[in-house]
VEXDREN-2710 file (C-alpha; in Angstrom, 1 decimal):
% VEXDREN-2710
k/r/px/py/pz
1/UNK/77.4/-4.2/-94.0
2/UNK/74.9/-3.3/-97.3
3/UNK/72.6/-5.8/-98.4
4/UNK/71.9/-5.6/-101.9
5/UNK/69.6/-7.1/-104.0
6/UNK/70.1/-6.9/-108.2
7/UNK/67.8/-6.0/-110.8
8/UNK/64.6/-7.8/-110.8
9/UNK/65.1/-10.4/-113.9
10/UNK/61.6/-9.8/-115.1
11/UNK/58.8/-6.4/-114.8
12/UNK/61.5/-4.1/-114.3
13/UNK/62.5/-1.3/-116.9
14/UNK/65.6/-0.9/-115.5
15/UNK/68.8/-1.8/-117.2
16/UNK/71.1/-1.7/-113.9
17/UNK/68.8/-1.2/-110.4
18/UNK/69.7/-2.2/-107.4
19/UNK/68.3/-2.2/-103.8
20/UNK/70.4/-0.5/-101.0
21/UNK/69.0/-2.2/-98.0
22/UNK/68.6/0.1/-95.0
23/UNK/70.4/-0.4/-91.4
24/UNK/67.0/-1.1/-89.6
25/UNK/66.7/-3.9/-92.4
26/UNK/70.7/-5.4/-91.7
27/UNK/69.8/-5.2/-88.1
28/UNK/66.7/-7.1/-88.4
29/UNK/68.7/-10.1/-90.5
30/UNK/71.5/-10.2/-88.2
31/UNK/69.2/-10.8/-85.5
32/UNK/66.7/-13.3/-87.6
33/UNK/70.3/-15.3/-87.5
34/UNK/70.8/-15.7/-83.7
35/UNK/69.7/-18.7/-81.5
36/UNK/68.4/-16.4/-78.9
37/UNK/65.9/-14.7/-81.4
38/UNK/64.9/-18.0/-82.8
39/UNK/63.8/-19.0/-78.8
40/UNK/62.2/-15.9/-78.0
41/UNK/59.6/-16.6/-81.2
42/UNK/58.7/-19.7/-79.3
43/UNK/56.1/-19.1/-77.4
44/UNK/54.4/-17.0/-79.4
45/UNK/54.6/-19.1/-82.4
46/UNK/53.3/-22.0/-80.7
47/UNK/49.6/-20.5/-80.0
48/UNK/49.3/-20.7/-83.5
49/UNK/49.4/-24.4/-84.1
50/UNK/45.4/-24.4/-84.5
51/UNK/45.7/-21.1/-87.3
52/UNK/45.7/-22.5/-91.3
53/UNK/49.2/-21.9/-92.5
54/UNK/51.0/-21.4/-88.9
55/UNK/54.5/-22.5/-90.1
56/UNK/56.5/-23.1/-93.4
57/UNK/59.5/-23.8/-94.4
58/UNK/61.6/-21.9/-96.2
59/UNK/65.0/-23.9/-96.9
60/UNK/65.7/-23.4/-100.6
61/UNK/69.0/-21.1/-101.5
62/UNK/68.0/-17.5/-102.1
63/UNK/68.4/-17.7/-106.1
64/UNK/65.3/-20.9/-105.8
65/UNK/63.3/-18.6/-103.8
66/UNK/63.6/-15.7/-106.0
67/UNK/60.8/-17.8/-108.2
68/UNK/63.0/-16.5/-110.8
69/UNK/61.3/-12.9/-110.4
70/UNK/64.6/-11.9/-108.5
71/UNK/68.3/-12.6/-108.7
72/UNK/69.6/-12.1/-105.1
73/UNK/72.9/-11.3/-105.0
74/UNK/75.9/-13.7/-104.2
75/UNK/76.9/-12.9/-101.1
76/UNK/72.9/-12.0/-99.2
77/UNK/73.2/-13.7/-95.9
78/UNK/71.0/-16.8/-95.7
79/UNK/69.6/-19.2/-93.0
80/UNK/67.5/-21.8/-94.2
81/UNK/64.0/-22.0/-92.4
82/UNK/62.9/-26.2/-91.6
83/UNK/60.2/-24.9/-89.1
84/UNK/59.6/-21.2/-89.7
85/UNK/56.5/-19.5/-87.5
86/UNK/55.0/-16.6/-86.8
87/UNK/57.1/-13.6/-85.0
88/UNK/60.1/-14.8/-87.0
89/UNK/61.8/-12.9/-90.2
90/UNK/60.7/-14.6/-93.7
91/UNK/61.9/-14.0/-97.0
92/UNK/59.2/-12.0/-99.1
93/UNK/58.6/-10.9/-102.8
94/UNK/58.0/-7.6/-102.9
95/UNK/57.2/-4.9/-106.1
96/UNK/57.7/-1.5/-106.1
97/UNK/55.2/0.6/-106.7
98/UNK/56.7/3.0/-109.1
99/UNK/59.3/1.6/-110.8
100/UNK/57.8/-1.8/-110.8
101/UNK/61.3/-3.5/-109.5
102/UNK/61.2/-6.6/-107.1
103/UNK/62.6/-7.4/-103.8
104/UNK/63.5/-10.5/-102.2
105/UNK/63.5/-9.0/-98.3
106/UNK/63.0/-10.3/-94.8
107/UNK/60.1/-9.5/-93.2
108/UNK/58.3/-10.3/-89.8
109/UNK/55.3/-12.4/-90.0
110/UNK/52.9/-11.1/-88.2
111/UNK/50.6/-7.9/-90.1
112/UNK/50.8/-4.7/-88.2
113/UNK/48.5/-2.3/-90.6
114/UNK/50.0/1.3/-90.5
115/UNK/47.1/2.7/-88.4
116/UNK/48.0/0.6/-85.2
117/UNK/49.0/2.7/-82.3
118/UNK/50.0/0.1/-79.7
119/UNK/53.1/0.1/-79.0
120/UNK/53.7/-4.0/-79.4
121/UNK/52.0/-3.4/-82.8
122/UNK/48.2/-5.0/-81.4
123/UNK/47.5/-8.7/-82.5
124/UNK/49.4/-9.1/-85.9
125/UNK/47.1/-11.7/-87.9
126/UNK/49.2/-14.2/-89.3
127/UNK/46.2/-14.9/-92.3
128/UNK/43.7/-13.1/-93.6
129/UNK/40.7/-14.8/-95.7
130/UNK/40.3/-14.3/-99.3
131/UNK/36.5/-14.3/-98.8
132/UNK/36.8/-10.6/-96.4
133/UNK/40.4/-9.1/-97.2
134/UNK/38.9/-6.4/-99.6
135/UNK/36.5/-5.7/-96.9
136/UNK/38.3/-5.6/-93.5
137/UNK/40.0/-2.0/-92.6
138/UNK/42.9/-4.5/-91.3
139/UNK/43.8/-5.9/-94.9
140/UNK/42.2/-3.9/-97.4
141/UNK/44.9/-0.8/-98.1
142/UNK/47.5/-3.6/-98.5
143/UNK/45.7/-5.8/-100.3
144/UNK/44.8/-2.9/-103.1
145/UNK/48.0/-1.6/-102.8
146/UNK/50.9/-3.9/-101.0
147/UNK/50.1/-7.4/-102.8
148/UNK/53.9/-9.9/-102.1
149/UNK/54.5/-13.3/-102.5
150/UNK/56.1/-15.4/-99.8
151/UNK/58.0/-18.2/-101.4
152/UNK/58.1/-21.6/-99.6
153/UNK/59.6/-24.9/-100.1
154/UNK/56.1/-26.2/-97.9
155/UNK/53.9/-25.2/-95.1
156/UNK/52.6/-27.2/-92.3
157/UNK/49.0/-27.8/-90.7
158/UNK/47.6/-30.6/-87.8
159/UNK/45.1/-33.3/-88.6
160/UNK/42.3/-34.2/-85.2
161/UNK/43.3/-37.7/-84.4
162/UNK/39.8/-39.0/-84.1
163/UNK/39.3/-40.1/-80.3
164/UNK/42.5/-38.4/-79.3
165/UNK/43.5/-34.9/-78.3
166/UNK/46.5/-35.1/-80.0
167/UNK/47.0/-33.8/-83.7
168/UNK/48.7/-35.5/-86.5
169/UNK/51.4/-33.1/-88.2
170/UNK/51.2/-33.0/-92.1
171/UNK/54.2/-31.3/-94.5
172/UNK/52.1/-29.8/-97.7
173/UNK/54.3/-29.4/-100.9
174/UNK/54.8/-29.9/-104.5
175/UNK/55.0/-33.0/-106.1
176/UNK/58.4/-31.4/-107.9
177/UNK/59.8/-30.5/-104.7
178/UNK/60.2/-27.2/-106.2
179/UNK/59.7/-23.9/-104.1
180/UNK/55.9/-22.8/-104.8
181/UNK/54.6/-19.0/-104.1
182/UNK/52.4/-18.0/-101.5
183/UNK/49.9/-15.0/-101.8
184/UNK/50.4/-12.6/-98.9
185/UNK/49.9/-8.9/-98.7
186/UNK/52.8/-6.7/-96.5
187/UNK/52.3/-3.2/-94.1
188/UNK/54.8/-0.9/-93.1
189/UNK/54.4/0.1/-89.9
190/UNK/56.2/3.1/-87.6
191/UNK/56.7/2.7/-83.9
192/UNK/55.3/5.2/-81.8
193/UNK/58.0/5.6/-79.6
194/UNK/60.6/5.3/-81.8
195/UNK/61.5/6.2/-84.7
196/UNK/61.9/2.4/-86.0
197/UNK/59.9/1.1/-88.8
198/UNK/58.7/-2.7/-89.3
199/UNK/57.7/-4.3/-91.9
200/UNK/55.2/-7.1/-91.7
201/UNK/53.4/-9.7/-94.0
202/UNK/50.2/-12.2/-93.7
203/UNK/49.2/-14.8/-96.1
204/UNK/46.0/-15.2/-97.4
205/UNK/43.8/-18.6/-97.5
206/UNK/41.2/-20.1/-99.4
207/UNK/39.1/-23.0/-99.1
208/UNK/40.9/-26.4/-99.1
209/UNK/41.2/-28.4/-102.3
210/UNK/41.5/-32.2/-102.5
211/UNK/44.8/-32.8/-100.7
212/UNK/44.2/-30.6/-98.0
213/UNK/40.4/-30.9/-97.2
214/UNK/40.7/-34.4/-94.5
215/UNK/43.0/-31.9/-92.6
216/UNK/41.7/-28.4/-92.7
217/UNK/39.0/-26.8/-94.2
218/UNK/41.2/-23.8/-95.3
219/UNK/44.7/-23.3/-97.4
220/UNK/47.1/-20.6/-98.6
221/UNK/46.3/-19.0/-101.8
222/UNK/49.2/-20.6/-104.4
223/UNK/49.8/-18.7/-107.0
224/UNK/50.9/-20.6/-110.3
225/UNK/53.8/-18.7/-112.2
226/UNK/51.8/-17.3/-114.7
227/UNK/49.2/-14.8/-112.3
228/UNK/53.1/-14.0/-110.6
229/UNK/52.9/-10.4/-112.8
230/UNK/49.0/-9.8/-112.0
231/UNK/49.4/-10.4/-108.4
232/UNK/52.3/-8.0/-107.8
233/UNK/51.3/-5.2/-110.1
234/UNK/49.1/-2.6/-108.2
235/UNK/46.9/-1.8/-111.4
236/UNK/44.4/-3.9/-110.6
237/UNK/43.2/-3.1/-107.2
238/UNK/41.1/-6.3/-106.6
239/UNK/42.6/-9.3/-108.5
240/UNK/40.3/-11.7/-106.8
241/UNK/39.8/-14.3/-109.3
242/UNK/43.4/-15.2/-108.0
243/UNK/42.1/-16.1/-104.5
244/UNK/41.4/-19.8/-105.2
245/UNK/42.3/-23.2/-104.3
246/UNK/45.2/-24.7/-106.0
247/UNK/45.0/-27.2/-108.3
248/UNK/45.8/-30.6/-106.0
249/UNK/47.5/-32.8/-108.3
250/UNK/50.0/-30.6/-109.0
251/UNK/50.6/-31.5/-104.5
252/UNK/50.8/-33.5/-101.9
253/UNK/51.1/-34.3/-98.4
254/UNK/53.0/-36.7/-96.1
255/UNK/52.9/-36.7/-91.5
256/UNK/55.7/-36.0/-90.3
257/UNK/57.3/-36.2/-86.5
258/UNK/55.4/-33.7/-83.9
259/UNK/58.6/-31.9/-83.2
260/UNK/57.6/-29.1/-85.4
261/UNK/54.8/-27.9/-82.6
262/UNK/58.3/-26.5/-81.0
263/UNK/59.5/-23.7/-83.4
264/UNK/62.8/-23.8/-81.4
265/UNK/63.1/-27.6/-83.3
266/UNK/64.1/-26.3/-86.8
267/UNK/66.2/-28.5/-89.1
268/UNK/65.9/-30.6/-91.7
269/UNK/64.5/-33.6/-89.9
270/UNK/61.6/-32.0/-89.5
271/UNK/60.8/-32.9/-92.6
272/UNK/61.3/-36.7/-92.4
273/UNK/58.2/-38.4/-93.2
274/UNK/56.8/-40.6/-89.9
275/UNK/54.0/-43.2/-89.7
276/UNK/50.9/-41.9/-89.5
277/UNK/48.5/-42.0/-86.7
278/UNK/45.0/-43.1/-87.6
279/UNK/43.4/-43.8/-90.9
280/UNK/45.6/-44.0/-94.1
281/UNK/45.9/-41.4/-96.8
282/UNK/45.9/-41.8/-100.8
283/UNK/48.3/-38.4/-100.6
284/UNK/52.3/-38.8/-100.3
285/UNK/55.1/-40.4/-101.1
286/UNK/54.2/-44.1/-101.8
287/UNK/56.8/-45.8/-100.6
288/UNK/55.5/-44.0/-97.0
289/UNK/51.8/-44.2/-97.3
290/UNK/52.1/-47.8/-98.7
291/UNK/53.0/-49.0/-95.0
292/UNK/51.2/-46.6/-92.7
293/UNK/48.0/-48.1/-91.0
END
């Protein structure tokens, strides 16, 4: 089976391109779509619970995701993502260098830079900060050159209950309910004993604005619809003025149920707001928030 993906609808000269996805690519969706992949990311996705943006959910149809910078075709295979972690496939935005076309391809999250020689890939940095990415030999050549956007319906992050070791889970999203874009930066990477290549993204945060700052110091970089074209192009080698917090009442949050520490717990429940532990929050739904103490 050929996956294909149609013309990007906007910064693409092309009247009729189209993307021929590769076996190594079909083979990695097919198994992204198995229960038995999904529990073999457990454990490694759960030692990232403490990491700022560890999981997010990706559950919007292809077309939504596309942040109308791709139009997926019809019949792309698709599993919505409640609880999605690190180690697992996740759809990513991608532009082509040359022809300036866009993507809308599954990737592992998890960076590998092209350099690594280890044969599990070394430690695969789920973020990197906006503050050293131009700097870093880990992120730099992909962040000058291999800019994506990871689209996401919301991301998750934990809250210190205050005299408890436990941790509040919060769901971070748009007021709109609408699928937002997160700033990442993607590697290609060859295995050295094989002849296999993986592709790999990490998402880049910032410091915390309003809604997120009682719960983390740190967020993903959201990139509103209009810096979409400046982010992906590769003319500009260093579009840091991009790399900043987003504006917070455009969001919000709500706690939800601390199933999502599991990866292997991934449906839309997940997403069901809870009451929260501790003190009360001004951010969320009201009708939740009004009678949490």
């Amino acid at each position: 089976m050929h996956i294909r993906f149609l013309r990007a609808s906007r910064g693409s000269g092309a009247s009729a391109l189209k993307f021929a996805v590769d076996g190594a690519r079909n083979a990695t969706l097919a198994l992204w779509k198995t229960q038995s992949a999904r529990r073999t990311c457990t454990r490694q996705a759960a030692a990232y619970i403490g990491s700022m943006c560890g999981r997010i959910t990706q559950k919007s149809n292809l077309k939504a995701l596309g942040l109308g910078l791709v139009e997926p075709a019809a019949d792309t295979p698709f599993v919505p993502r409640f609880n999605g972690a690190p180690g697992q496939l996740h759809w990513v935005i991608r532009q082509h260098p040359e022809t300036g076309a866009r993507s809308l391809d599954p990737l592992f999250w998890g960076l590998i830079p092209r350099w690594v020689k280890e044969a599990n890939g070394g430690r695969k940095p789920i973020n990197a900060k906006a503050e050293t990415i131009a700097s870093l030999p880990s992120f730099r050549d992909a962040y000058k050159k291999r800019r994506c956007i990871v689209p996401v319906d919301s991301f998750f992050e934990w809250k210190p209950i205050p005299g408890s070791r436990a941790k509040q889970p919060f769901a971070i999203g748009m007021r709109d309910a609408k699928p937002f874009a997160l700033a990442g930066i993607w590697e290609n990477w060859k295995r050295p004993d094989s002849e296999e290549w993986v592709r790999s993204f990490c998402v880049i945060t910032t410091e915390a604005n309003a809604v997120l700052a009682d719960v983390h110091d740190r967020m993903p970089v959201i990139l509103p619809p209009e810096a979409y074209d400046h982010w992906l192009s590769p003319l500009d080698p260093d579009p840091r003025d991009l790399l900043k917090p987003f504006d917070a009442t455009l969001m919000h949050k709500w706690p939800i149920s601390t199933r999502v520490g599991k990866p292997a717990e991934d449906d839309a429940r997940i997403l069901e707001p809870v009451a929260q532990s501790g003190p009360s929050t001004p951010d969320g739904p009201p009708s939740l928030f009004g009678s949490s103490g």
